[in-house]
C-alpha positions as CSV (number, residue, x, y, z in Angstrom):
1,X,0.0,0.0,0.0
2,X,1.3,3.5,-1.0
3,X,1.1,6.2,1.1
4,X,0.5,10.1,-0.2
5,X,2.2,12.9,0.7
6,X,-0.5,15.4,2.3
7,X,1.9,18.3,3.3
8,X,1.3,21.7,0.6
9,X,4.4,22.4,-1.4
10,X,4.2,26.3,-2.0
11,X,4.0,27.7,-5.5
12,X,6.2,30.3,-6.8
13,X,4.2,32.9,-8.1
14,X,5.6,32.5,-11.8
15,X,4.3,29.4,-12.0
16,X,0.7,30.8,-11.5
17,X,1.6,33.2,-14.5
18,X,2.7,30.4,-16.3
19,X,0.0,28.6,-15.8
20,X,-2.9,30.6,-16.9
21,X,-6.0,28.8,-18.5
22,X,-7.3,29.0,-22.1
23,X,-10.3,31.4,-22.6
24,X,-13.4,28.7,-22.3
25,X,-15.1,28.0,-25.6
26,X,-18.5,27.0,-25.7
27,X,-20.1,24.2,-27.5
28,X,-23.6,23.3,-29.5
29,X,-25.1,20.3,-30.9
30,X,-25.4,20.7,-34.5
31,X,-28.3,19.2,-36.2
32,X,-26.2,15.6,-36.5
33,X,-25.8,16.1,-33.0
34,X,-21.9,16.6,-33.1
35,X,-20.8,19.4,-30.6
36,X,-19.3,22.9,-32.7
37,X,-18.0,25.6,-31.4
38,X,-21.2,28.1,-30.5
39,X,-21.7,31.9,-32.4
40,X,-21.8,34.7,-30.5
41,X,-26.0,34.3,-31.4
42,X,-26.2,31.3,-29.8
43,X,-24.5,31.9,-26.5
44,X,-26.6,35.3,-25.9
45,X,-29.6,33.0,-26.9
46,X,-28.5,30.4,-24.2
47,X,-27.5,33.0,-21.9
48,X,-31.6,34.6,-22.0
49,X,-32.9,31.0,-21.4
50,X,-30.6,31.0,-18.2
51,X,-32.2,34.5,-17.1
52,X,-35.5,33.5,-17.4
53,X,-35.0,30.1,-15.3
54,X,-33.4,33.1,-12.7
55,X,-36.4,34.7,-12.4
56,X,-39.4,32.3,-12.4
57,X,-43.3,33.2,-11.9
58,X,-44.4,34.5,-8.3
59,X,-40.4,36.5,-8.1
60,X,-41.2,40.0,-6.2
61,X,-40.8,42.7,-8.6
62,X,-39.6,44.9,-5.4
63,X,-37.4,47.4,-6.3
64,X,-36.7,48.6,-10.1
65,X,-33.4,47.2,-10.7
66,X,-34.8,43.2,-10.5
67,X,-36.5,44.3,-13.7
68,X,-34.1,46.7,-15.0
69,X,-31.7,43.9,-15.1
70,X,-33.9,41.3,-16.2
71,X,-34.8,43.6,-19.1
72,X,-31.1,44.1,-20.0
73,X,-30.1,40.7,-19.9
74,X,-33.3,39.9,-22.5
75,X,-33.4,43.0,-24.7
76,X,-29.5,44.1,-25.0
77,X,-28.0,42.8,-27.9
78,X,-31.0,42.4,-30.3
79,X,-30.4,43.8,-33.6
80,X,-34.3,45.1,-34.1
81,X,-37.0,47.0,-31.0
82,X,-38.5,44.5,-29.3
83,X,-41.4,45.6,-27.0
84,X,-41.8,44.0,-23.8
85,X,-44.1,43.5,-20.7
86,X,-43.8,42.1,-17.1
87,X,-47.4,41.1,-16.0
88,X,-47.3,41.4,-11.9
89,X,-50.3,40.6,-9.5
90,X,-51.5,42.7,-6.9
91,X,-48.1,42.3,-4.4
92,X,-46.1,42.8,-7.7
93,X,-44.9,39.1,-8.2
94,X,-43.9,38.2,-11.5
95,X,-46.9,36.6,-13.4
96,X,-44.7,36.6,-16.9
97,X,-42.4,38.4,-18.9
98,X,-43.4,38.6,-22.7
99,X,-42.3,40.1,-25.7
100,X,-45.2,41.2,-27.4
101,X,-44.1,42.7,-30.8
102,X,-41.1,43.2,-32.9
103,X,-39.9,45.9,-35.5
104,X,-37.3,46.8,-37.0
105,X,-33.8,48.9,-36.5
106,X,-35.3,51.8,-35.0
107,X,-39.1,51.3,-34.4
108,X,-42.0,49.1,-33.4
109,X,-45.4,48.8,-34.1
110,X,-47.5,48.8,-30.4
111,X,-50.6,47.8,-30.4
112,X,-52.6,49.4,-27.2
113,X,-55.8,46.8,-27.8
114,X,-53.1,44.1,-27.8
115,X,-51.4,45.1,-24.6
116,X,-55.0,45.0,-23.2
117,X,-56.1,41.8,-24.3
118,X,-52.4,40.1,-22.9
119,X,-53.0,41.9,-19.6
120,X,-56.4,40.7,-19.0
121,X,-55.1,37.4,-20.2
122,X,-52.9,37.1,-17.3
123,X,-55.3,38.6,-14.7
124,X,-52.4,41.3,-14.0
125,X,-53.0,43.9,-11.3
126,X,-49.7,45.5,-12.3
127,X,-47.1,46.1,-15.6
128,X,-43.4,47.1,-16.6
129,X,-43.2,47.9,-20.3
130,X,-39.6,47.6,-21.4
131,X,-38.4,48.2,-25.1
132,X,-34.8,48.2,-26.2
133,X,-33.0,51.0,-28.9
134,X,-30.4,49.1,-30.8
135,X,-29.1,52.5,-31.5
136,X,-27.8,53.4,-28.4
137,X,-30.2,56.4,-27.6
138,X,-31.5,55.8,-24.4
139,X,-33.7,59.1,-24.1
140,X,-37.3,58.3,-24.3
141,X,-38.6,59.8,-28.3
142,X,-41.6,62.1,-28.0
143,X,-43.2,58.7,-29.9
144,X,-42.1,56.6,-26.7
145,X,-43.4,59.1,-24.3
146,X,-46.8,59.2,-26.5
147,X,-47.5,55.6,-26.3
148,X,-46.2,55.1,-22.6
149,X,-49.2,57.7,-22.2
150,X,-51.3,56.0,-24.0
151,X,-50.7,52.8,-22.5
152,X,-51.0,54.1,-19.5
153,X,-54.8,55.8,-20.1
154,X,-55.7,52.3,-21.5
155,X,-54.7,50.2,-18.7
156,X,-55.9,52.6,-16.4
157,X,-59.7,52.0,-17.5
158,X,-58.9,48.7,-16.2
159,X,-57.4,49.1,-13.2
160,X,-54.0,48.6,-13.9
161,X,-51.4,50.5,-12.9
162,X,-48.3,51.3,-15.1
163,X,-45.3,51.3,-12.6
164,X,-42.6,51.8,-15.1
165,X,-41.2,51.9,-18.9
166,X,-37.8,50.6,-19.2
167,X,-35.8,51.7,-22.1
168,X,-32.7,49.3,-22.8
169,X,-29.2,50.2,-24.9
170,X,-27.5,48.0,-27.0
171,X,-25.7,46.0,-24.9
172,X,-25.3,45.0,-21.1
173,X,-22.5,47.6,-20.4
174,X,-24.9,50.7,-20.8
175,X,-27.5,51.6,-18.2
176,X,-31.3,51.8,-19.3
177,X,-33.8,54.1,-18.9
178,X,-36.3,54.4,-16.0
179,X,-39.6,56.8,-16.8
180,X,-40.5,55.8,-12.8
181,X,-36.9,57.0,-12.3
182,X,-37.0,60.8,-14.7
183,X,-40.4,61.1,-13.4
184,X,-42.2,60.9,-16.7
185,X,-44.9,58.6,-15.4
C-alpha cells in the first residue's frame, strides 16, 4: 500500500503566471448532433434561457433594478425593437415576462388593444413595459413618451397600474432608462 504525501508544497508565483487557463469555448449540438464551437447568437440566446429560469413566476418585482436587469439581460443585444411586458399581480410578483411585438432597426409597431387583451389574459394587477433601442439612444422619443401615455390611459380604465417603462441600450454595459426614475410617469 502507498502512502501520499498530504503536506502543501508552495508555489512560486511564476508558476501561476505560467499557468494561466485557455479562454473557455462554448459548445452546441449541431443538427447531427456533433458538438461545434457556438456563435456569439447562440451563447446570448443560451445566456436569456438562463435568465428567465433566474427569475421564475411568483419573483417579487420589489425594487426597479430586478427588472431593470432582467430587461437588460433579455433586450441588450438584439439587432431590431422589441417591446416587452412584465405582468405582476397585486403584491407585484412576476406573473410573466413577454415580448409582445417586434420591429425593425429603429421602431415598433405597439398595439394598445393588444397590450390589453395580454393583460387581461394574465389577470395582471400591475405592468413594466420595457423596449430596447439598438441604436444606443437611451432618451425616451416624444413617440415613446406618447405611447407610454397611452398605454397608460388604457390600462388605467382597467385598473392597472403602469409602474414603469424601461428603455434598454445596445448592450449589457450601458445603463437603461427608467420613466418611474425621470419622473415621466
Amino acid at each position: 500500500m502507498s502512502s501520499f504525501n498530504t503536506s502543501i508544497l508552495p508555489i512560486a508565483p511564476s508558476v501561476y503566471a505560467q499557468a494561466a487557463p485557455e479562454p473557455a469555448q462554448l459548445h452546441v449540438a449541431d443538427a447531427q448532433g456533433h458538438y461545434v464551437l457556438a456563435t456569439p447568437g447562440q451563447i446570448l440566446e443560451a445566456a436569456r434561457e438562463a435568465i428567465v429560469s433566474l427569475v421564475p413566476s411568483g419573483t417579487p418585482m420589489s425594487t426597479p433594478s430586478i427588472a431593470e436587469r432582467y430587461a437588460v439581460a433579455r433586450l441588450a443585444g438584439l439587432e431590431h425593437e422589441v417591446f416587452a411586458v412584465f405582468f405582476l399581480d397585486n403584491q407585484l410578483r412576476l406573473i410573466q415576462y413577454r415580448e409582445l411585438f417586434q420591429g425593425t432597426l429603429n421602431q415598433t409597431a405597439v398595439y394598445p388593444r393588444e397590450v390589453v387583451k395580454e393583460v387581461l389574459k394574465n389577470n395582471a394587477g400591475a405592468v413594466i413595459l420595457a423596449h430596447n433601442h439598438p441604436s444606443g439612444k437611451l432618451e425616451p422619443s416624444q413617440v415613446d413618451r406618447q405611447l407610454t401615455e397611452r398605454l397608460k390611459k388604457a390600462l388605467e380604465l382597467i385598473d392597472v397600474r403602469v409602474l414603469d417603462h424601461l428603455i434598454v441600450g445596445p448592450s449589457a454595459d450601458t445603463t437603461s432608462y427608467s420613466f418611474a426614475e425621470h419622473g415621466d410617469l
